[in-house]
Biopython code that builds the backbone (N, CA, C, O; Angstrom):
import numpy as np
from Bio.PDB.StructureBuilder import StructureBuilder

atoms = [
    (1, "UNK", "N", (11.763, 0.904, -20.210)),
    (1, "UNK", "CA", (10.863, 1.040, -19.088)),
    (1, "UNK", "C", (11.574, 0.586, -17.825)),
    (1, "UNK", "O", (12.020, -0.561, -17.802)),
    (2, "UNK", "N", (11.724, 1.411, -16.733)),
    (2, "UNK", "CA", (12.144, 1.174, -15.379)),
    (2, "UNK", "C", (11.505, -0.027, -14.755)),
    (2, "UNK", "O", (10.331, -0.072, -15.121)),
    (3, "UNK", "N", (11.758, -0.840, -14.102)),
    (3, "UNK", "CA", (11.534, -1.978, -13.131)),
    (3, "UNK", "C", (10.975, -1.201, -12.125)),
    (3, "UNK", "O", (11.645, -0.224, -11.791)),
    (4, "UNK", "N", (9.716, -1.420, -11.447)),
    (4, "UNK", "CA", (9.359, -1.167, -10.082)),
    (4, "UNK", "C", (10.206, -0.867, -9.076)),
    (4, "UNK", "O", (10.264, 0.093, -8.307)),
    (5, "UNK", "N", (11.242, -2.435, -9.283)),
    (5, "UNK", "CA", (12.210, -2.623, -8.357)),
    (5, "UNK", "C", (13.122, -1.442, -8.270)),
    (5, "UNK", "O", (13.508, -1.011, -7.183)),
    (6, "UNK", "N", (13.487, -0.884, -9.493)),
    (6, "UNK", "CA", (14.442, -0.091, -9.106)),
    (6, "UNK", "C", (14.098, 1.351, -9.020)),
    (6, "UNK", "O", (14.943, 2.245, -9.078)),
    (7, "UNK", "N", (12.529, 1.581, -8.846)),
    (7, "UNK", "CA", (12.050, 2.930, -8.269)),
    (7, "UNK", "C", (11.762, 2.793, -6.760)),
    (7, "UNK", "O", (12.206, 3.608, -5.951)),
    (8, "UNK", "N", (11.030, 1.770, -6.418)),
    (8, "UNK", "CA", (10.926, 1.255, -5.224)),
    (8, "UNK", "C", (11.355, 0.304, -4.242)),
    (8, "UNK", "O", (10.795, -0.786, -4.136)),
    (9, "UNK", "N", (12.435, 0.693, -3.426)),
    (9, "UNK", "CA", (13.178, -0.385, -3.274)),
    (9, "UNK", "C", (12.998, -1.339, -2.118)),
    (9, "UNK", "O", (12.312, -0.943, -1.176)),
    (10, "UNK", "N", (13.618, -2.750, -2.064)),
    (10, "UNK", "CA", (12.587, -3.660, -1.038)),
    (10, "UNK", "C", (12.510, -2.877, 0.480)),
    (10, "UNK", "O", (11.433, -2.995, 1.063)),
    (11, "UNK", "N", (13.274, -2.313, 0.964)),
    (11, "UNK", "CA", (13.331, -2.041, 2.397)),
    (11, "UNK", "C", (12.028, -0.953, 2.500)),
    (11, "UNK", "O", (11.208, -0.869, 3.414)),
    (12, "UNK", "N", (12.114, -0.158, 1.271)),
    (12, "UNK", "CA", (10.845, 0.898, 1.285)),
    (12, "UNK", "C", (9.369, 0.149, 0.943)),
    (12, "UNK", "O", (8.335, 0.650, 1.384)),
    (13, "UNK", "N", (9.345, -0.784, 0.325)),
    (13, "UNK", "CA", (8.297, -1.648, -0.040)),
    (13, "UNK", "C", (8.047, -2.329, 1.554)),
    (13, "UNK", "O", (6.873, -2.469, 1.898)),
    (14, "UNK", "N", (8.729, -2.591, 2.156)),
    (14, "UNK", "CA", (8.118, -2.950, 3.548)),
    (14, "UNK", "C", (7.795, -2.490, 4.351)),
    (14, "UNK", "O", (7.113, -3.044, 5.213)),
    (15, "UNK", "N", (8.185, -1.214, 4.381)),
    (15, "UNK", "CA", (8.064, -0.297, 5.626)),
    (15, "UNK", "C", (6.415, 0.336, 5.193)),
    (15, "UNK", "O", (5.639, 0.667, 6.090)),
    (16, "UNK", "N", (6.012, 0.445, 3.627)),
    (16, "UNK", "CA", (4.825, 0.958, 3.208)),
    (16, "UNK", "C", (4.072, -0.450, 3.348)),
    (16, "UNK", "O", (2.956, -0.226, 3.816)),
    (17, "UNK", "N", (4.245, -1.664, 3.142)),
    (17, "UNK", "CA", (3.006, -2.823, 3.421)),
    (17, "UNK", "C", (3.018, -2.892, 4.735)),
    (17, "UNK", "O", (1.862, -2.958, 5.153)),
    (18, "UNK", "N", (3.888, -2.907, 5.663)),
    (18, "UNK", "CA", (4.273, -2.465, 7.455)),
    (18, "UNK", "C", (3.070, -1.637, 7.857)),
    (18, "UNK", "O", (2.165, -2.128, 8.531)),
    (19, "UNK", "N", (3.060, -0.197, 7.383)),
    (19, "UNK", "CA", (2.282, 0.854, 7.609)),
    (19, "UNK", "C", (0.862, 0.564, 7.457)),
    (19, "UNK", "O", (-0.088, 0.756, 8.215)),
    (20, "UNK", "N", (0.977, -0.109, 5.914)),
    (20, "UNK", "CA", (-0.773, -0.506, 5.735)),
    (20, "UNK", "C", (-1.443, -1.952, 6.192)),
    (20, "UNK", "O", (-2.573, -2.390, 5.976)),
    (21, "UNK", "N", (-0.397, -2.490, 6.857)),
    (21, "UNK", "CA", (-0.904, -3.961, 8.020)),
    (21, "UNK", "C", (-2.110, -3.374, 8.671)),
    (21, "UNK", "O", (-3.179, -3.979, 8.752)),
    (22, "UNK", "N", (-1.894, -2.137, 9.148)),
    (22, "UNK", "CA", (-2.941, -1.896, 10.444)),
    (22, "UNK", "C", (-4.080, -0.599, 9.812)),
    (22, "UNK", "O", (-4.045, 0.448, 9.164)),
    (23, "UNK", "N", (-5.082, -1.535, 10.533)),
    (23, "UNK", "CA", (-6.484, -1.166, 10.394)),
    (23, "UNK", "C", (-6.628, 0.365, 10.350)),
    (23, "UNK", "O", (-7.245, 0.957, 9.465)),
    (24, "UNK", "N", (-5.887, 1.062, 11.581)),
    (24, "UNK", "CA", (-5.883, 2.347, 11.921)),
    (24, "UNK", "C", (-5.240, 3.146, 11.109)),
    (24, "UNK", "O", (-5.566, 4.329, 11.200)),
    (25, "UNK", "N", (-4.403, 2.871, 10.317)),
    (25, "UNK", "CA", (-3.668, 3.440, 9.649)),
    (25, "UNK", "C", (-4.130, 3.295, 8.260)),
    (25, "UNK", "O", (-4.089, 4.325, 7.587)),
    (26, "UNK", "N", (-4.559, 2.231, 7.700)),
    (26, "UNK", "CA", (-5.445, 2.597, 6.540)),
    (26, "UNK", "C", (-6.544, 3.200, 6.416)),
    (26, "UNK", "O", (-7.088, 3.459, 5.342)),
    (27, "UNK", "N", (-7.226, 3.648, 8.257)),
    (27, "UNK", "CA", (-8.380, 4.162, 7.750)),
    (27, "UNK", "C", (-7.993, 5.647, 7.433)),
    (27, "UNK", "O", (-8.618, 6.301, 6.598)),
    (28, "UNK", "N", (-6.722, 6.249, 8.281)),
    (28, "UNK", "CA", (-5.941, 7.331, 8.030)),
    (28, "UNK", "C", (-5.905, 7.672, 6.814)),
    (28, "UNK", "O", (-6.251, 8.802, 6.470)),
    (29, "UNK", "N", (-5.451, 6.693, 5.893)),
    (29, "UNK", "CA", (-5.395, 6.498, 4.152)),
    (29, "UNK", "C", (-6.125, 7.122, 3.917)),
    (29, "UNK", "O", (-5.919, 8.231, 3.426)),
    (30, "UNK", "N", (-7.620, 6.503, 4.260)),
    (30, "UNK", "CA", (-8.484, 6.328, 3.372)),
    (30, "UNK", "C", (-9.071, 7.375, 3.624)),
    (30, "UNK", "O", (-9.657, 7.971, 2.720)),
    (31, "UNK", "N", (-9.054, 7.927, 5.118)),
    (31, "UNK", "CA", (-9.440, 9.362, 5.289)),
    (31, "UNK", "C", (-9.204, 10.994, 4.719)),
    (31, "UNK", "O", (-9.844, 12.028, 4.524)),
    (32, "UNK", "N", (-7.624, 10.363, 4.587)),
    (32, "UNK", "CA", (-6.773, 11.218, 4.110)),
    (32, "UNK", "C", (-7.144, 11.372, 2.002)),
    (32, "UNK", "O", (-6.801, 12.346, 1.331)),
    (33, "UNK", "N", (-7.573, 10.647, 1.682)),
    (33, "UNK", "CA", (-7.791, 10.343, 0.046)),
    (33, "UNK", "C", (-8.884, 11.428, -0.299)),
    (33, "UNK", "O", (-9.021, 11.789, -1.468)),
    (34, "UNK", "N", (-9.948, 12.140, 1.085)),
    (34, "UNK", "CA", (-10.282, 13.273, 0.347)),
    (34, "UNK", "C", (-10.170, 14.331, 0.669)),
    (34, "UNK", "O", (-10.997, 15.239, 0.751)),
    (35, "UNK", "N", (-8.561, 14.268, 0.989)),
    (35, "UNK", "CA", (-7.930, 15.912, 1.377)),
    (35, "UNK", "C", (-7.507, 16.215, 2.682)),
    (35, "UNK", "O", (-8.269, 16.026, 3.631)),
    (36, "UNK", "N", (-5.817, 16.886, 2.907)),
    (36, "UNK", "CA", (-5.516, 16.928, 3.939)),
    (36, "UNK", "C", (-7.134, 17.016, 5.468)),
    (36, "UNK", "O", (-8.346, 17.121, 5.658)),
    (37, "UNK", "N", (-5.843, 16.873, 6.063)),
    (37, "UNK", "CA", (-6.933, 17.005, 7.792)),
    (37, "UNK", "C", (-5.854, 17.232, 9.075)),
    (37, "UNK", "O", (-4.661, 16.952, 8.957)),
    (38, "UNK", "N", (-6.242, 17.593, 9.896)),
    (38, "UNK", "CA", (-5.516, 17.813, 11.143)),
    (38, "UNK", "C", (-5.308, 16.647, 11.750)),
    (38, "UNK", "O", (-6.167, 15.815, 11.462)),
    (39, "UNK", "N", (-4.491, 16.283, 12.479)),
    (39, "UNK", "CA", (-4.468, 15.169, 13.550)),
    (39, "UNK", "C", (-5.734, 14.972, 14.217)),
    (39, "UNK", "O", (-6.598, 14.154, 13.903)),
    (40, "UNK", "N", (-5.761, 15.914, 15.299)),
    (40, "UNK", "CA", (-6.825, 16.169, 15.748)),
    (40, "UNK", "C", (-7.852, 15.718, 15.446)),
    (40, "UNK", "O", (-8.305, 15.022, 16.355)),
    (41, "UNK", "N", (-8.980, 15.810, 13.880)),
    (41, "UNK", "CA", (-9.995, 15.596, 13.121)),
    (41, "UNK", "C", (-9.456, 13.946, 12.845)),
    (41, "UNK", "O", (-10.343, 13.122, 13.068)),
    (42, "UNK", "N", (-8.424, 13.499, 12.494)),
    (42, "UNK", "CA", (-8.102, 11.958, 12.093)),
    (42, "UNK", "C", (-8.152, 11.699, 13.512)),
    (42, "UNK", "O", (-9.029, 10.840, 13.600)),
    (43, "UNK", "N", (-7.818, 11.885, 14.417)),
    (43, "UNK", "CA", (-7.729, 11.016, 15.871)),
    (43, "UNK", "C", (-9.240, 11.357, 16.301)),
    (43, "UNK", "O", (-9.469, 10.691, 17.311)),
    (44, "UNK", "N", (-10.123, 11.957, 16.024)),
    (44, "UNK", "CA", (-11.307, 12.147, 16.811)),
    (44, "UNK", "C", (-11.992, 10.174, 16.415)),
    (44, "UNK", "O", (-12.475, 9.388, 17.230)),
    (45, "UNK", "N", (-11.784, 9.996, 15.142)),
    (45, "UNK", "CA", (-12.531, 8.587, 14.736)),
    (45, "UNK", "C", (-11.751, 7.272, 15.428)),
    (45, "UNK", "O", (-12.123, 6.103, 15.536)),
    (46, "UNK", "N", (-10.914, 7.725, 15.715)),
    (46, "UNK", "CA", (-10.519, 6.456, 16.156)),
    (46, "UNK", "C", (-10.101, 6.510, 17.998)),
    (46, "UNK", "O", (-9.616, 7.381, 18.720)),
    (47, "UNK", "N", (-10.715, 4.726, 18.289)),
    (47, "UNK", "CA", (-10.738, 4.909, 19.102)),
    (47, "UNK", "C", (-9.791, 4.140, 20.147)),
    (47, "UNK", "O", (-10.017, 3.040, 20.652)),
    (48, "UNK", "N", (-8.547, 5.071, 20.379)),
    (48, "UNK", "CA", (-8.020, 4.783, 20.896)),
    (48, "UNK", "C", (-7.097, 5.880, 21.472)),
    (48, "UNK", "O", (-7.358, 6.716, 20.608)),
    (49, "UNK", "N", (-6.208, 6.515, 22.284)),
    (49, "UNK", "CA", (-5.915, 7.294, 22.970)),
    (49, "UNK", "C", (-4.715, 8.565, 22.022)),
    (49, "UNK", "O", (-3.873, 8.342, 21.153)),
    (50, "UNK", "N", (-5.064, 9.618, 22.560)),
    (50, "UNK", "CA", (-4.146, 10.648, 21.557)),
    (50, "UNK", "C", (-2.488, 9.877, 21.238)),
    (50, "UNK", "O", (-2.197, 9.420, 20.133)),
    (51, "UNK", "N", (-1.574, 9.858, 22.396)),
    (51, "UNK", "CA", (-0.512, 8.985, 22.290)),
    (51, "UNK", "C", (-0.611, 8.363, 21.201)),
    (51, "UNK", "O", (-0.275, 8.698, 20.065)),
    (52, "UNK", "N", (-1.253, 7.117, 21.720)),
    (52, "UNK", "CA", (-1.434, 6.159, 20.755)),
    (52, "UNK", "C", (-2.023, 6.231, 19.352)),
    (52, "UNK", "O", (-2.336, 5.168, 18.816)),
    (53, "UNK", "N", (-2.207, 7.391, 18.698)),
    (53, "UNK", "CA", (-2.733, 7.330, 17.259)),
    (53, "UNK", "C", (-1.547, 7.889, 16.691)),
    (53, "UNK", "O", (-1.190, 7.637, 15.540)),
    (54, "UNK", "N", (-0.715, 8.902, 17.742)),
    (54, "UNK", "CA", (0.328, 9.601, 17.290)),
    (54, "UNK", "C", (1.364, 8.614, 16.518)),
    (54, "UNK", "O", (1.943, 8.908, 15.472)),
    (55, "UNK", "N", (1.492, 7.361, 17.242)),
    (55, "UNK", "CA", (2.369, 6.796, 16.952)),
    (55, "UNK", "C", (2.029, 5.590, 15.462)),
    (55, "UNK", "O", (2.792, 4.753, 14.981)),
    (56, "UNK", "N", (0.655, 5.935, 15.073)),
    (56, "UNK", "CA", (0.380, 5.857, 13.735)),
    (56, "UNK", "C", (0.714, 6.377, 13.074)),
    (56, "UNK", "O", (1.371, 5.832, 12.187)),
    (57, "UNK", "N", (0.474, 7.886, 13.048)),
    (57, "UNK", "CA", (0.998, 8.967, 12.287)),
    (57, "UNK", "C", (2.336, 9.069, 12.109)),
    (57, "UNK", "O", (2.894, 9.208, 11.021)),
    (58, "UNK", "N", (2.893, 8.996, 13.254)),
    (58, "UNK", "CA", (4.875, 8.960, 12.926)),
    (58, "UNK", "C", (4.802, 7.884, 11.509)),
    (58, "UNK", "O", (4.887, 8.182, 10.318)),
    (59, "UNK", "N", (4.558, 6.164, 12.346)),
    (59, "UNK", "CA", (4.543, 5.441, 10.717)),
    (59, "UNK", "C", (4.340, 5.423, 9.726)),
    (59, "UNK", "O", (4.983, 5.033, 8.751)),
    (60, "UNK", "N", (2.908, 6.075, 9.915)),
    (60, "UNK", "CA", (2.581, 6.284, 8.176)),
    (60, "UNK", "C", (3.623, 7.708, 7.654)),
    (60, "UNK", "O", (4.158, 7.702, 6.546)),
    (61, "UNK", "N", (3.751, 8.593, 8.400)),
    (61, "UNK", "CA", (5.092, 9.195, 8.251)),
    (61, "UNK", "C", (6.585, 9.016, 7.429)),
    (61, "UNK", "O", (7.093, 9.555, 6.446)),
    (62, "UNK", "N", (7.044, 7.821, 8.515)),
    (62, "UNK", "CA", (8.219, 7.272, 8.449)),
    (62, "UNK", "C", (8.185, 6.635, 7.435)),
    (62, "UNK", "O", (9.197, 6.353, 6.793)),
    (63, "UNK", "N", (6.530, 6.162, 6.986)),
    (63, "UNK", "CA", (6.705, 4.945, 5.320)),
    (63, "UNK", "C", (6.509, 5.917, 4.421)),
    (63, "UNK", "O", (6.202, 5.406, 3.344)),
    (64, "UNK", "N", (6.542, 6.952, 4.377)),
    (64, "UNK", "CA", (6.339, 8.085, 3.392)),
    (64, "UNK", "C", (5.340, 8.225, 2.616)),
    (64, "UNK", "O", (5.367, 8.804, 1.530)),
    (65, "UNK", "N", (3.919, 7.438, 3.385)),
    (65, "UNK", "CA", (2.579, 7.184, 2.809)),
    (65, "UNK", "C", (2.183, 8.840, 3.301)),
    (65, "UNK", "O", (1.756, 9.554, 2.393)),
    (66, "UNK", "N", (2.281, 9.331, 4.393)),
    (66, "UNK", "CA", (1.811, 11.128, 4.234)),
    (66, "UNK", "C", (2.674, 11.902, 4.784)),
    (66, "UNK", "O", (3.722, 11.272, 4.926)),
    (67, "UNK", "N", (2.760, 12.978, 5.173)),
    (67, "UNK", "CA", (3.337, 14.579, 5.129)),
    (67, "UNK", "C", (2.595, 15.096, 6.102)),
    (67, "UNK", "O", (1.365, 15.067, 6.062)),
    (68, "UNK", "N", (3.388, 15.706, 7.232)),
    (68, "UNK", "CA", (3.004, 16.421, 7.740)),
    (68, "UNK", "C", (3.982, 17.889, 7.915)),
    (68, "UNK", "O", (5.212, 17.917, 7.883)),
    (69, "UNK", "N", (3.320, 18.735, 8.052)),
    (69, "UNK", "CA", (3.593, 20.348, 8.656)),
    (69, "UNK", "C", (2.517, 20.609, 9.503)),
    (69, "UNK", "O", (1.400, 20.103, 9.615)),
    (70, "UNK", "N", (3.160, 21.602, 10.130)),
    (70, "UNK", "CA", (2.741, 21.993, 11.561)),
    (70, "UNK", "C", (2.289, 23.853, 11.076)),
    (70, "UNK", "O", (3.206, 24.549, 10.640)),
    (71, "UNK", "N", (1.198, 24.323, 11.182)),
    (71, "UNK", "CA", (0.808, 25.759, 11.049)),
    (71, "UNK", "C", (0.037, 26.211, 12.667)),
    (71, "UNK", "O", (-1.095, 26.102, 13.138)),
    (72, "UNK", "N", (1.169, 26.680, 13.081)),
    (72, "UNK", "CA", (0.867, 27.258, 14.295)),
    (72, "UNK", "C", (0.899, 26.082, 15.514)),
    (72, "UNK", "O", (1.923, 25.488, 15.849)),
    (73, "UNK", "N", (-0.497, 25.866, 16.130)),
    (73, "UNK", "CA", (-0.508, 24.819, 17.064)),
    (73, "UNK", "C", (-1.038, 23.671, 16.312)),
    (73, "UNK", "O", (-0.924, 22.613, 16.932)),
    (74, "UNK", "N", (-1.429, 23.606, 15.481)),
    (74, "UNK", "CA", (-2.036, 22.347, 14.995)),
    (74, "UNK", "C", (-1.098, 21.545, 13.719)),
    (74, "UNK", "O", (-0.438, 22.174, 12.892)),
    (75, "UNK", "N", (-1.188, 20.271, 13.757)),
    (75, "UNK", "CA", (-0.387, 19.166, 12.932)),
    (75, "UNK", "C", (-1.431, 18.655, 11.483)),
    (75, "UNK", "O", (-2.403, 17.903, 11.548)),
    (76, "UNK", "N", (-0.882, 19.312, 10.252)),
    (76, "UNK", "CA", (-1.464, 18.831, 9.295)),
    (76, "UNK", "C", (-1.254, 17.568, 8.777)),
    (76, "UNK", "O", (-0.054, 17.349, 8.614)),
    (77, "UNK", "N", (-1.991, 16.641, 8.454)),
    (77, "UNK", "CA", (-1.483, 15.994, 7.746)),
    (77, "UNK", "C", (-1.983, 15.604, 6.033)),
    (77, "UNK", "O", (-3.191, 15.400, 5.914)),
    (78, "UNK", "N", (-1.334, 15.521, 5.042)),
    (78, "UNK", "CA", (-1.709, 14.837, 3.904)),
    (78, "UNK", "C", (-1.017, 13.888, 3.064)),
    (78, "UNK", "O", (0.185, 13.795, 3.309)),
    (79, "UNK", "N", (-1.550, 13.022, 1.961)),
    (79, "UNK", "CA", (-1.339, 11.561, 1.362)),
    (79, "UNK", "C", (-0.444, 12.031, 0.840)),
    (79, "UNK", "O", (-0.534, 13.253, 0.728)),
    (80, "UNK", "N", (0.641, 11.479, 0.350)),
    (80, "UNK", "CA", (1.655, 11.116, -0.491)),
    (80, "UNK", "C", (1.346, 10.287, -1.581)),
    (80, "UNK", "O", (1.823, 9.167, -1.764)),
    (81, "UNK", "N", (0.174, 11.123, -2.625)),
    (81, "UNK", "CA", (-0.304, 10.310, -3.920)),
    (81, "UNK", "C", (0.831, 9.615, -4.525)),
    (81, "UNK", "O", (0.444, 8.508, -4.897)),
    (82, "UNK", "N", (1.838, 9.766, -4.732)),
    (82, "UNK", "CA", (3.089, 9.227, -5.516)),
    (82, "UNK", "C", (3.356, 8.055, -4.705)),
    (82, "UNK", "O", (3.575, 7.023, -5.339)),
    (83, "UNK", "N", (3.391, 7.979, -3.215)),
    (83, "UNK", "CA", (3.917, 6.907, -2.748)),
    (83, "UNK", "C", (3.481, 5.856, -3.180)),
    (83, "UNK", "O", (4.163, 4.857, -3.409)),
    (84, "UNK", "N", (1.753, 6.017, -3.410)),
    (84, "UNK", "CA", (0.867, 5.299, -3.008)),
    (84, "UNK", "C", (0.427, 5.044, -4.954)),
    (84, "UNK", "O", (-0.593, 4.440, -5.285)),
    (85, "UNK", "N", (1.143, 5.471, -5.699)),
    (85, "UNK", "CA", (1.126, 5.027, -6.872)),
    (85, "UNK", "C", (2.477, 4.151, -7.034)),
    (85, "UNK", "O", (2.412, 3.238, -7.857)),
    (86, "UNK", "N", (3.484, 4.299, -6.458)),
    (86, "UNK", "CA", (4.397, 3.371, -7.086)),
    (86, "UNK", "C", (4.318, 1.812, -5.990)),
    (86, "UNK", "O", (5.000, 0.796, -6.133)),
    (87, "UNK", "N", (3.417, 2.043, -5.086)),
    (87, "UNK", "CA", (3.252, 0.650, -4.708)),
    (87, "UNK", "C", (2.174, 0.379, -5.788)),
    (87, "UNK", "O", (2.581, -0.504, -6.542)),
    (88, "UNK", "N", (1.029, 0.797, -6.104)),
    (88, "UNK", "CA", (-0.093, 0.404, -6.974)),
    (88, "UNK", "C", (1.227, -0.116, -8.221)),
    (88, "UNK", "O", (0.870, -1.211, -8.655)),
    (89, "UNK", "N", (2.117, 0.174, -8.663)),
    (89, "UNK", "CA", (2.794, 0.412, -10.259)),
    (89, "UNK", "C", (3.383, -1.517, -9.858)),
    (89, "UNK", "O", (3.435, -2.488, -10.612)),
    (90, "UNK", "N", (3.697, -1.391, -8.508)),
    (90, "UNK", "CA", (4.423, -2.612, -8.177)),
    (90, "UNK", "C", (3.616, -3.729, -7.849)),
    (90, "UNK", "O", (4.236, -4.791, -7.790)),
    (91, "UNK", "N", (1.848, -3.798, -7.514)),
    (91, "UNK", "CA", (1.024, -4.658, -7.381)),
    (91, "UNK", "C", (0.646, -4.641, -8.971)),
    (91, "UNK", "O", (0.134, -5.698, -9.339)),
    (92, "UNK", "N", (0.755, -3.936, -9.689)),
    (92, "UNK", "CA", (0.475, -4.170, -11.343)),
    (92, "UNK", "C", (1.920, -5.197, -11.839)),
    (92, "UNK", "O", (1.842, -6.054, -12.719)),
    (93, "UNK", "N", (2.478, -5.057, -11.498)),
    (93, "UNK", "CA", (3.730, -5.780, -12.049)),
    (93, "UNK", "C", (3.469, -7.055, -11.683)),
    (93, "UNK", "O", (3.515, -7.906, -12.570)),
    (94, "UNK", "N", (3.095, -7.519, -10.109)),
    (94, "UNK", "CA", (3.376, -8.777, -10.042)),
    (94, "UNK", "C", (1.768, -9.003, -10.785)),
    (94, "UNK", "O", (1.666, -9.944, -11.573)),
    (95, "UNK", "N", (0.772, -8.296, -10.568)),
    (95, "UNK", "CA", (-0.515, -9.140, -11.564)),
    (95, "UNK", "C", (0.010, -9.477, -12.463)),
    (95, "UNK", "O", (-0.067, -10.692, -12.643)),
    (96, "UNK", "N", (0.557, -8.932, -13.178)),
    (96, "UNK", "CA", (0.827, -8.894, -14.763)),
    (96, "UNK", "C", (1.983, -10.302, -15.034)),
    (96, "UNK", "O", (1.917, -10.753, -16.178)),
    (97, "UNK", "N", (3.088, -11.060, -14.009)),
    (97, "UNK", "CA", (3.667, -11.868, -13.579)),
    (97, "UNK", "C", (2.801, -13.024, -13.293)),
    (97, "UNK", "O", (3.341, -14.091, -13.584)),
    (98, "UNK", "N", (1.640, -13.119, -12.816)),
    (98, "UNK", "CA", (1.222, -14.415, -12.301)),
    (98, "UNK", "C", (0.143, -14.170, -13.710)),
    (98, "UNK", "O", (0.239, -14.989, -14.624)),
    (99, "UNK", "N", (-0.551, -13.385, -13.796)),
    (99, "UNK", "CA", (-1.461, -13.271, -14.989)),
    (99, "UNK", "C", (-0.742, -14.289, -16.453)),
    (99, "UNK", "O", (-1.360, -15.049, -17.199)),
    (100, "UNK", "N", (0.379, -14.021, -16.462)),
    (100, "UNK", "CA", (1.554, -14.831, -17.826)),
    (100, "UNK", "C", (1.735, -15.975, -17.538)),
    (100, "UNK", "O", (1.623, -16.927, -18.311)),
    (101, "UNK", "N", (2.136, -16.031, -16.013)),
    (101, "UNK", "CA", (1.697, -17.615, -15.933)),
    (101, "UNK", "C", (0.350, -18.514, -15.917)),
    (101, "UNK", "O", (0.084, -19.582, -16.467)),
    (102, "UNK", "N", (-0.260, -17.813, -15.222)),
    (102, "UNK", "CA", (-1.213, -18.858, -15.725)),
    (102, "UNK", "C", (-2.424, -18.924, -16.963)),
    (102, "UNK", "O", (-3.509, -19.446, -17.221)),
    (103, "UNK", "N", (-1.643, -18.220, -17.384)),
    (103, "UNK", "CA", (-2.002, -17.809, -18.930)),
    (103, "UNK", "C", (-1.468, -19.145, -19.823)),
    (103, "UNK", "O", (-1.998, -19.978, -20.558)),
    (104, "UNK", "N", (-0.084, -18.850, -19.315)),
    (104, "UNK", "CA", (0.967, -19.802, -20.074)),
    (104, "UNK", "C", (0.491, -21.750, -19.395)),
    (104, "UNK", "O", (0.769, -22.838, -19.901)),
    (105, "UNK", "N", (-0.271, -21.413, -18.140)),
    (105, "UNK", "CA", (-0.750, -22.847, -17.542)),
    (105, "UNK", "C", (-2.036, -23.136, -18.202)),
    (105, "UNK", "O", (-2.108, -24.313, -18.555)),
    (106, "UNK", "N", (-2.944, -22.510, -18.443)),
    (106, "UNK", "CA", (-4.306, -22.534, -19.292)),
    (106, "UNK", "C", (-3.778, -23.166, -20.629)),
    (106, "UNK", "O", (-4.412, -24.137, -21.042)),
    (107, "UNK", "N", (-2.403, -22.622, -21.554)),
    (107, "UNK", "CA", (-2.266, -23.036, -22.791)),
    (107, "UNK", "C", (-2.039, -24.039, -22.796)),
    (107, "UNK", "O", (-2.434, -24.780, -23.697)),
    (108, "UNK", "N", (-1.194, -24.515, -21.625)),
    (108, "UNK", "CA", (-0.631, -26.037, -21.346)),
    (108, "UNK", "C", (-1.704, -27.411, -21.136)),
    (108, "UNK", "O", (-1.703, -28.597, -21.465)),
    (109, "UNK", "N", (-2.726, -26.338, -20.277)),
    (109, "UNK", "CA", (-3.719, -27.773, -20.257)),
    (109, "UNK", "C", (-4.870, -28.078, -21.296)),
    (109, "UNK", "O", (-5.594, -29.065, -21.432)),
    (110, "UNK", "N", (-4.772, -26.704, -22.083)),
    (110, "UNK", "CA", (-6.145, -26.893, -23.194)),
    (110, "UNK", "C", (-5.256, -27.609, -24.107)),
    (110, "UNK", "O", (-5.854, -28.550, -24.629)),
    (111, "UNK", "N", (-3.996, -27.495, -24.499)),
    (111, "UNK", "CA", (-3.378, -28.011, -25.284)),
    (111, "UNK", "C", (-3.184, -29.292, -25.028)),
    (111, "UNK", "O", (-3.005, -30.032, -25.995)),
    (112, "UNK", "N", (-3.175, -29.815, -23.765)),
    (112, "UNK", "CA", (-2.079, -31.168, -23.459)),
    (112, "UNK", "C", (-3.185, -32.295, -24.247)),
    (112, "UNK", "O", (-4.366, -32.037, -24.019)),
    (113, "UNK", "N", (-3.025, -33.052, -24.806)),
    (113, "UNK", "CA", (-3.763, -34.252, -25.047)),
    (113, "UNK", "C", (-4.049, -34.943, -23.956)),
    (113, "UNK", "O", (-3.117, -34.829, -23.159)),
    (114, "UNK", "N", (-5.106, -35.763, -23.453)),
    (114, "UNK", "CA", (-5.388, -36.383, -21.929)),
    (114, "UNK", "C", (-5.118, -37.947, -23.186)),
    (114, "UNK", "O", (-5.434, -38.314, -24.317)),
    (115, "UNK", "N", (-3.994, -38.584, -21.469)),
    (115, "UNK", "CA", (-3.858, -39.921, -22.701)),
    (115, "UNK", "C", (-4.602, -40.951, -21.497)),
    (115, "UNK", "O", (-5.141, -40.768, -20.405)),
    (116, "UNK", "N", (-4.350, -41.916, -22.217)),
    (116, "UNK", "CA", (-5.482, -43.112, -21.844)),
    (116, "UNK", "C", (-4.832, -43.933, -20.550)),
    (116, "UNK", "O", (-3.624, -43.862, -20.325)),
    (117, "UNK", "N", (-5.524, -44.538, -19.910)),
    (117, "UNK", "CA", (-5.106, -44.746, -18.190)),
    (117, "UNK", "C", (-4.409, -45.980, -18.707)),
    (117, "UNK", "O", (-4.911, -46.642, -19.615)),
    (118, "UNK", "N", (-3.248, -46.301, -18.139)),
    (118, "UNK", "CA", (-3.051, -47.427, -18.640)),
    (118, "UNK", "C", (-3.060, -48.926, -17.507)),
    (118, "UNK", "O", (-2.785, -48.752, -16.320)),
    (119, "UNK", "N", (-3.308, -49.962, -17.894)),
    (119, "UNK", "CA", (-3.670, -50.914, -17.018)),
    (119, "UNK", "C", (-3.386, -51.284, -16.089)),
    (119, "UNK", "O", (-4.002, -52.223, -15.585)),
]
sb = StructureBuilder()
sb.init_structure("model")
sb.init_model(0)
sb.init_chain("A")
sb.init_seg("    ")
for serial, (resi, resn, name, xyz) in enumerate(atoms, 1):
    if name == "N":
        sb.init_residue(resn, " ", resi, " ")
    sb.init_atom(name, np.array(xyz, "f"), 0.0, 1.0, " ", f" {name:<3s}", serial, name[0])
structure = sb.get_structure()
């Protein structure tokens, strides 16, 4: 079985938690999760100036969270399900990492004998 690490690598793992820091850009996500949309239709909800959403879109772009093509005058955009599974593959890994430990800390304290205070 492949390591996270070595499908996803740290510089790309930041640039995708980078992308999903901001509010605007996850709602993009989340907009985007039921099926491409135009710029246009994603920038109508948010409120803040055409420019300025554009330069959401480049990021979530540039983190390879979506895809865009251009048909005619208008800018499509849609999710990059894969991206957005091998970060999910890499938040399962570290659960599964702290889950063992304190798995392995639960055994330690049901097990430990409590000894007596001494004077």
């Amino acid at each position: 079985m492949a390591k996270c690490s070595e499908t996803l690598d740290s510089e790309t793992l930041d640039g995708v938690f980078a992308a999903l820091a901001d509010p605007s850009r996850r709602a993009v996500i989340r907009r985007l999760g039921s099926g491409p949309a135009s710029v246009g239709e994603l920038a109508e909800s948010a409120p803040i100036t055409l420019p300025s959403f554009l330069k959401h879109i480049r990021a979530l772009e540039a983190s390879g969270l979506i895809r865009t093509s251009k048909s005619g005058r208008v800018r499509w955009c849609e999710l990059d399900p894969e991206r957005l599974g091998r970060v999910d593959d890499w938040l399962a890994e570290q659960r599964r990492i702290w889950e063992a430990r304190t798995d392995r800390l639960e055994q330690f304290l049901t097990t430990t004998k409590e000894t007596p205070d001494e004077p």
